[in-house]
C-alpha positions as MATLAB code, in Angstrom:
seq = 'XXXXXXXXXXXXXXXXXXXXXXXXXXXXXXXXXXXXXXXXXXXXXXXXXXXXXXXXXXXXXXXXXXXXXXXXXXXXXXXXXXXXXXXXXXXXXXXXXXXXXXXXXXXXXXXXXXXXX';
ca = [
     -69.495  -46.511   25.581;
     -65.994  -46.147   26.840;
     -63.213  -46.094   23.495;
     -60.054  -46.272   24.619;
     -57.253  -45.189   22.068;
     -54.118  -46.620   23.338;
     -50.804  -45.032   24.321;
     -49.878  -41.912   22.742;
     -47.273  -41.340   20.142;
     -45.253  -39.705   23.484;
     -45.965  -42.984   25.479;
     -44.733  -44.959   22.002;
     -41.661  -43.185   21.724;
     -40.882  -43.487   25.521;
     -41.384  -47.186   25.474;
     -39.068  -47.361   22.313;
     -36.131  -45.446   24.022;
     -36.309  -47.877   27.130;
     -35.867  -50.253   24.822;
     -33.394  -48.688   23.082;
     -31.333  -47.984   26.117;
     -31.438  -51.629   27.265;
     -29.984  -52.407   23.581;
     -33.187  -54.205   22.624;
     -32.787  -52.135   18.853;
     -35.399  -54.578   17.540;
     -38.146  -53.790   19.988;
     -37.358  -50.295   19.835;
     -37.978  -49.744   16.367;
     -41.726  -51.154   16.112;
     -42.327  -48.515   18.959;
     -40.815  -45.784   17.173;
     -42.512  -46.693   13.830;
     -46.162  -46.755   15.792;
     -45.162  -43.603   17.417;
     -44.217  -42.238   14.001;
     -47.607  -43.409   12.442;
     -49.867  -42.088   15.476;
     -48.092  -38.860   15.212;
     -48.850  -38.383   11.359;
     -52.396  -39.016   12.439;
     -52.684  -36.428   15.034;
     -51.124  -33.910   13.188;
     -52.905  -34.248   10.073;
     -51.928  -34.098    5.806;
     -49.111  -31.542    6.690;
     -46.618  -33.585    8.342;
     -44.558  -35.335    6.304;
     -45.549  -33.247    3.180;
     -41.920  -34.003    1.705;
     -41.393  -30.126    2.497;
     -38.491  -29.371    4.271;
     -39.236  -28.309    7.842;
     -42.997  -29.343    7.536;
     -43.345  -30.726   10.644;
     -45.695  -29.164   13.636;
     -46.599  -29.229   16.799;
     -44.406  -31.170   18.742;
     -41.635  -31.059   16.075;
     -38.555  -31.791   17.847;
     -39.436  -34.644   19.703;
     -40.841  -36.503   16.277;
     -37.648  -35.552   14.899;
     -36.093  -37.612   17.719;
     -38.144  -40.252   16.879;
     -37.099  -40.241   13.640;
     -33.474  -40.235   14.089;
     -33.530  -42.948   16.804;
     -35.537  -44.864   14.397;
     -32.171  -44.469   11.836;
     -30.603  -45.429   14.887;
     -31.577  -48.702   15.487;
     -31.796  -49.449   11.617;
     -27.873  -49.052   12.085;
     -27.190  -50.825   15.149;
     -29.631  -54.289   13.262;
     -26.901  -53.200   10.626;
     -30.412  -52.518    8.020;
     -27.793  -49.896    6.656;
     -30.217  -49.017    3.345;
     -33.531  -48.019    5.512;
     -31.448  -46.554    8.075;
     -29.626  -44.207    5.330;
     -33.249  -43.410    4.267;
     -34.350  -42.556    7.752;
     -31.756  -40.414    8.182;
     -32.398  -38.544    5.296;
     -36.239  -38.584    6.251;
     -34.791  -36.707    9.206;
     -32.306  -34.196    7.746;
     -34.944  -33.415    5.066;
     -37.567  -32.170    8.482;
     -34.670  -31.078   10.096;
     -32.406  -29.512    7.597;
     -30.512  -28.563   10.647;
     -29.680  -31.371   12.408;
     -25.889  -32.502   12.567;
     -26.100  -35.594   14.537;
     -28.532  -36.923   11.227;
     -25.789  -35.190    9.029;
     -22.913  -37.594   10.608;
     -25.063  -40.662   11.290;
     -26.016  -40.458    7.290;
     -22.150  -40.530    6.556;
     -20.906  -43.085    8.778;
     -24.080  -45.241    7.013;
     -23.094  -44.407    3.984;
     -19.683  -45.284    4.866;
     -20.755  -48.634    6.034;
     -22.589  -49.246    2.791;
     -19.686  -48.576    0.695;
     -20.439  -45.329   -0.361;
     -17.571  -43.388    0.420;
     -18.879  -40.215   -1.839;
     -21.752  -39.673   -0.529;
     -20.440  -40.161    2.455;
     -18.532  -36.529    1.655;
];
């Protein structure tokens, strides 16, 4: 018997950014949260350990997904889970300065001008 899976965590994310780009933020971001939850799957306990730069296989692009996901938190003005999404991001990506200044301005819009700093 035949199983089929679904679209990938790729096809997710891809989906999500034409969605994104068309300014639909609020059918982007349950396509970036599925692609976010199949990719934990694939890769297993490791990702997302909470250690910084944890993340495997295919790194970069979940990284992506995880920022664009802060992104359209922002843009739904959800200021307080996009703050933590960007954070989610800088702590995989502890290098990452487009997370560092997205953080800031959402901290900014939240009123909090220090740790906007």
């Amino acid at each position: 018997e035949l199983e089929i899976a679904g679209p990938t965590w790729a096809a997710l994310f891809n989906m999500g950014v034409g969605h994104h780009r068309l300014g639909d933020y609020k059918g982007a971001l349950p396509l970036y949260r599925e692609a976010l939850s199949r990719y934990k799957e694939k890769a297993g306990s490791e990702m997302f350990s909470g250690k910084p730069g944890s993340a495997s296989v295919g790194s970069d692009e979940i990284v992506q997904v995880m920022y664009y996901e802060g992104e359209c938190l922002v843009r739904l003005k959800r200021y307080e889970a996009a703050a933590e999404a960007f954070q989610r991001t800088i702590e995989e990506r502890p290098i990452f300065p487009a997370a560092f200044s997205a953080l800031a301005s959402t901290q900014e819009a939240l009123g909090d001008f220090k740790g906007a700093i």
